[in-house]
C-alpha positions in Angstrom: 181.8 172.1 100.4 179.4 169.6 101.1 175.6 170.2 100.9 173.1 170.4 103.5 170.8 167.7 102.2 167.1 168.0 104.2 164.9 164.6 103.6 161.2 164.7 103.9 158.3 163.1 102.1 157.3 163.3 98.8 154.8 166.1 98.1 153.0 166.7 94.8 154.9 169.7 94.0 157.7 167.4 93.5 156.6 166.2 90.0 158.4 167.9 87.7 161.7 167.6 89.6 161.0 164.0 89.7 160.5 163.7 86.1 163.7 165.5 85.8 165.4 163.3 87.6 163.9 159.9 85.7 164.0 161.3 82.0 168.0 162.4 82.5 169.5 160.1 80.3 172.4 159.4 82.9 169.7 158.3 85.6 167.3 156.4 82.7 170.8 154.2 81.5 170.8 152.6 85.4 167.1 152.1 85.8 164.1 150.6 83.9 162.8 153.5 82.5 162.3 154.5 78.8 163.6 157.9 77.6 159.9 158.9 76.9 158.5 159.0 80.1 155.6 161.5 80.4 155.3 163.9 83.4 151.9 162.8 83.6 152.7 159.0 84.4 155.4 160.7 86.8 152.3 162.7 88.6 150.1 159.6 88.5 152.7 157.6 90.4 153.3 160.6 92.5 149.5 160.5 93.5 149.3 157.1 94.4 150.8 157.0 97.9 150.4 154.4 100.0 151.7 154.5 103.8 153.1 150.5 103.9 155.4 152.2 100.9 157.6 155.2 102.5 158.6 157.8 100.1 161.2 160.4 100.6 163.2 163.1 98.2 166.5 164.7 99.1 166.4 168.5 98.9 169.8 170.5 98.6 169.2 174.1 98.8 165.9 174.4 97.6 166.0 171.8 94.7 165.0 168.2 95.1 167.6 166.5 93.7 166.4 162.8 94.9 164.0 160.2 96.0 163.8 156.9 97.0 160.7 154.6 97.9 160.2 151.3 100.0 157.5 149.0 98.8 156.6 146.5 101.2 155.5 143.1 100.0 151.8 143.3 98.9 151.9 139.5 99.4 151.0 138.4 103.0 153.9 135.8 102.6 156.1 138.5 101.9 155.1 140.8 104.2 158.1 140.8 106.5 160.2 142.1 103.4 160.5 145.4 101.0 162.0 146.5 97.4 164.0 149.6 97.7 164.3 152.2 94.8 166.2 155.2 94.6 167.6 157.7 92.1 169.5 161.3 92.4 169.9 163.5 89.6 173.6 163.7 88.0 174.3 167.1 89.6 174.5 166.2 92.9 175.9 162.8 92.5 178.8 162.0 94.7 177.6 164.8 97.1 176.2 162.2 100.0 171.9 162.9 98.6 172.2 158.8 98.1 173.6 158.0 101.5 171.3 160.6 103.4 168.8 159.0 101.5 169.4 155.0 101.6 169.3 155.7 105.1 166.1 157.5 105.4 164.6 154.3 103.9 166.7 152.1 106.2 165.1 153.6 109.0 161.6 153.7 107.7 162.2 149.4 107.1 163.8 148.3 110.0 162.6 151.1 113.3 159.2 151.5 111.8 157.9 148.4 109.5 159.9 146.4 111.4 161.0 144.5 107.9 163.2 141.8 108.1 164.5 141.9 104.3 164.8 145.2 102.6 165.8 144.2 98.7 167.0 145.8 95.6 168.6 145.4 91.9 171.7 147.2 90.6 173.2 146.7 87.4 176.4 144.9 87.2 178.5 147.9 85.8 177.2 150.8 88.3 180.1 150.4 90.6 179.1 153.7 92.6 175.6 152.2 93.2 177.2 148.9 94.2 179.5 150.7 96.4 176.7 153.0 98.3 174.4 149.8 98.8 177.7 147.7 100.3 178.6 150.3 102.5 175.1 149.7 104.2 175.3 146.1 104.6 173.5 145.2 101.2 174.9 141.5 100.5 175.2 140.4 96.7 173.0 137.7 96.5 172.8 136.6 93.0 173.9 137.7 89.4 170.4 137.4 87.0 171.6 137.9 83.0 170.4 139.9 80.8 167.6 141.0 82.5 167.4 144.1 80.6 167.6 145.8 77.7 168.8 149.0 76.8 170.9 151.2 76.2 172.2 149.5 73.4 172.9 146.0 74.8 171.8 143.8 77.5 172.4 144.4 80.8 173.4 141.5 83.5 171.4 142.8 87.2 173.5 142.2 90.6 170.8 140.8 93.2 171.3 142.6 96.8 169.7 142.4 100.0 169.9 144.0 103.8 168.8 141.1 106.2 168.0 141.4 110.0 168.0 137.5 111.2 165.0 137.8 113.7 164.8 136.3 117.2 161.5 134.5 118.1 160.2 133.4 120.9 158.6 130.8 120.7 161.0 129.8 118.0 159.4 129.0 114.8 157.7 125.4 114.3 156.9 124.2 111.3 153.4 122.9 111.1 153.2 119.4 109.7 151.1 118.4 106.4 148.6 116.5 106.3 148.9 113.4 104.9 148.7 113.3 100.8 146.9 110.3 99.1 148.6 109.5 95.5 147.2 107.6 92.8 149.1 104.6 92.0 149.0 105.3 87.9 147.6 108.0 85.6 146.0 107.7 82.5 146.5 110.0 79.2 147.8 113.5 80.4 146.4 116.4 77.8 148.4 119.8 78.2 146.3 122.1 76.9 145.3 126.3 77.2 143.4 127.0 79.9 139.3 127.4 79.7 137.6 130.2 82.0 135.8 127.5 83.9 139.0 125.5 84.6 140.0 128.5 87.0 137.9 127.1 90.0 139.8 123.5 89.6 142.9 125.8 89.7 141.8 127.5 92.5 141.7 124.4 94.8 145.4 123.0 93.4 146.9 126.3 94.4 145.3 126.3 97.9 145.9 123.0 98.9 148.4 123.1 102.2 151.4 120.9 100.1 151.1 123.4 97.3 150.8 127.1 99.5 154.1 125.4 101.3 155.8 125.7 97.7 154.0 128.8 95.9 153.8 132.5 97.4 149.8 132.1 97.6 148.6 131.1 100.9 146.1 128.4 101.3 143.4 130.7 103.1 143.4 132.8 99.7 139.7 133.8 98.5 138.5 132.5 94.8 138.5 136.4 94.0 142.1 136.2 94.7 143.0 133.6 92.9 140.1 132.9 89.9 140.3 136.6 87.9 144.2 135.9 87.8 143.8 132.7 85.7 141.0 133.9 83.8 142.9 136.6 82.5 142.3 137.0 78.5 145.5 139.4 78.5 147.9 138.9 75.5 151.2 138.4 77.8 149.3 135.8 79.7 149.7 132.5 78.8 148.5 129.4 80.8 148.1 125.9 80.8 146.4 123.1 82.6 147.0 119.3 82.4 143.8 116.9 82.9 143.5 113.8 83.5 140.3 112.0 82.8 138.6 115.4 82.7 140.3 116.6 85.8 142.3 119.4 85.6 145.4 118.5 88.1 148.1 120.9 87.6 148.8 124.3 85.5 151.4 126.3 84.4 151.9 129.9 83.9 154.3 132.2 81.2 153.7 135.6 82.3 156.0 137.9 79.5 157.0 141.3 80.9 155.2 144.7 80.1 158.2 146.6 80.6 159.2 147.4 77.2 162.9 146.7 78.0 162.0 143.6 79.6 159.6 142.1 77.1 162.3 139.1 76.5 161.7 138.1 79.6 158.9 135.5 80.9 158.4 134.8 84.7 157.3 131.2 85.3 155.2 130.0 88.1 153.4 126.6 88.0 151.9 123.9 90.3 150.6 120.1 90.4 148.0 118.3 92.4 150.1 116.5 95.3 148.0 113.4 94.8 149.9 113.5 91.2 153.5 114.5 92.1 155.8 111.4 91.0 153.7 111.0 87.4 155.6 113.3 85.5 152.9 115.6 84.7 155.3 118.6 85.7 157.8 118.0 83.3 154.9 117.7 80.3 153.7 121.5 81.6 157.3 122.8 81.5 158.3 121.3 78.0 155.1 122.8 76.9 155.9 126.6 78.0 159.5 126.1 77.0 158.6 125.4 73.5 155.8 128.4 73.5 158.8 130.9 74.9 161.8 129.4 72.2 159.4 129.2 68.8 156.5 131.3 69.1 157.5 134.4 71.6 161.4 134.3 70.9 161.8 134.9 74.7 165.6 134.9 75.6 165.1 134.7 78.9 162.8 132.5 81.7 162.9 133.3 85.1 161.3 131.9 88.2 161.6 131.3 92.1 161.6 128.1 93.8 162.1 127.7 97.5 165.5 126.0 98.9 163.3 123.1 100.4 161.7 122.1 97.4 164.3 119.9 96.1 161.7 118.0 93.1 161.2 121.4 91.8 165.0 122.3 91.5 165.8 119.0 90.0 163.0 119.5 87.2 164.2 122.8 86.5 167.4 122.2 86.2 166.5 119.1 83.7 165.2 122.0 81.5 168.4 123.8 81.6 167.5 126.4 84.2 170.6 127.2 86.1 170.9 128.8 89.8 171.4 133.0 89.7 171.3 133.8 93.3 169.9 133.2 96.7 166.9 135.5 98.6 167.5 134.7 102.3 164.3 134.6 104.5 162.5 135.3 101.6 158.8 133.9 102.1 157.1 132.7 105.0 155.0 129.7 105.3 154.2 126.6 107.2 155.5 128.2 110.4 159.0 128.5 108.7 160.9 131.1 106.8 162.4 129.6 103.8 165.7 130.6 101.3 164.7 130.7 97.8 166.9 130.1 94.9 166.3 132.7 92.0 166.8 130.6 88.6 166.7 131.3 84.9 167.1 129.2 81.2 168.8 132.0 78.9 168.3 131.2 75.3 
């Protein structure tokens, strides 16, 4: 007999069902989470609500025996997409809590948020999961490799993703660049850790109108935006800057996961100075966090996205041995255009 499964919003009194449902070592094995997680962090999340970030749970007589949240994009960029989680405790699997429930979050992105891209990650071997997410027109975009660890191995993470192809009128234009002035020749490059005080010079790289059209910051960011990020003194943190007589014109950043079954992995982002693309000075910042990840954090895996229409950034990544794991369609806006990115890593 099946259920009759009643969806509503999350409620404080859901907490220790919740936790139920994220400590069961069945649900913990397809998910990030560690075995230990505390009710406590469970009511703390459950607290924080947050109405660009629908949450529902699946009720089956009585018991919530489900949830699933939809975080829209913080970033501005990003804003026309969302990450989708969802979880459903191992007694009412197979009993339709995950379909009433994918589409309760369905409806919330696409009649409500109007979102164009609604996003998630499934682990290669949860065929049921795979199946659920397929049946709603969830495309595999991508497979990223060991992504994860735990339970007892590493665990490759199938990239999916729900996209409405929007009509506009007037159709999108991009908006031209203005014109970039190289210098002919540089002189000695030094790659070195970033200072506090170099994080204004950053500041004005990442917001030039060449760079935003590459990065997911947009070029009317504030310094209070930008300026604390790089002036982080955090241990996972690492950064670096390349100068040129004194001038700092590009930087690089290794950011190594918190997630204790993600701490191999480090999530690269840099940028250079358009007035000093063409001198090689990108290549010297990426040899320089390669080496840091391989000999002195033992990082297995680097990861990074780089839009489809940024070919000089594909090339030099892929002279460092990154390799092409997937495509995000409509993935960031910019420039008047909506661009594809390509989701690479380097595996060690």
């Amino acid at each position: 007999m099946v259920p009759e499964i009643a969806i509503r919003p999350i409620h404080p009194d859901d907490t220790a069902a919740l936790h139920a449902i994220l400590s069961h070592p069945l649900v913990t094995a397809q998910t990030h989470q560690l075995p230990t997680l505390a009710l406590e962090t469970v009511r703390e999340q459950v607290a924080n609500s947050d109405t660009q970030s629908p949450r529902f749970v699946a009720v089956v007589d009585g018991i919530t025996a489900g949830y699933s949240t939809l975080r829209r994009s913080r970033n501005p960029r990003r804003a026309h997409g969302g990450r989708l989680d969802l979880a459903v405790h191992p007694d009412y699997w197979r009993q339709g809590v995950g379909t009433a429930l994918l589409a309760a979050a369905l409806d919330a992105a696409e009649n409500w948020l109007n979102l164009i891209r609604v996003e998630l990650d499934v682990f290669a071997d949860n065929r049921p999961a795979l199946a659920l997410c397929e049946r709603f027109g969830f495309e595999r975009e991508g497979l990223q490799r060991c992504t994860v660890y735990g339970p007892g191995g590493w665990r490759d993470s199938i990239m999916l993703a729900r996209v409405r192809v929007p009509s506009y009128d007037p159709p999108l234009r991009e908006s031209p660049l203005p014109p970039i002035e190289r210098v002919n020749a540089v002189g000695t490059v030094t790659i070195r850790p970033k200072r506090a005080e170099d994080a204004a010079h950053i500041y004005q790289t990442m917001t030039d109108h060449a760079v935003a059209r590459t990065v997911s910051m947009p070029p009317f960011a504030e310094t209070a935006q930008i300026v604390p990020h790089f002036a982080s003194t955090a241990a996972t943190q690492h950064v670096f800057v390349a100068e040129v007589d004194g001038v700092i014109v590009g930087n690089i950043g290794l950011h190594q996961k918190t997630d204790p079954r993600r701490a191999h992995v480090g999530g690269l982002g840099m940028s250079v100075a358009p007035a000093y693309w063409g001198h090689g000075i990108g290549t010297q910042l990426l040899a320089t966090v390669v080496e840091l990840a391989d000999t002195w954090l033992n990082l297995k895996r680097i990861e990074l996205e780089v839009n489809v229409d940024n070919p000089a950034a594909i090339r030099l990544y892929e002279k460092f041995d990154f390799e092409r794991e997937g495509l995000k369609r409509l993935h960031i806006f910019g420039a008047g255009r909506i661009a594809d990115s390509f989701v690479m890593a380097r595996l060690r």
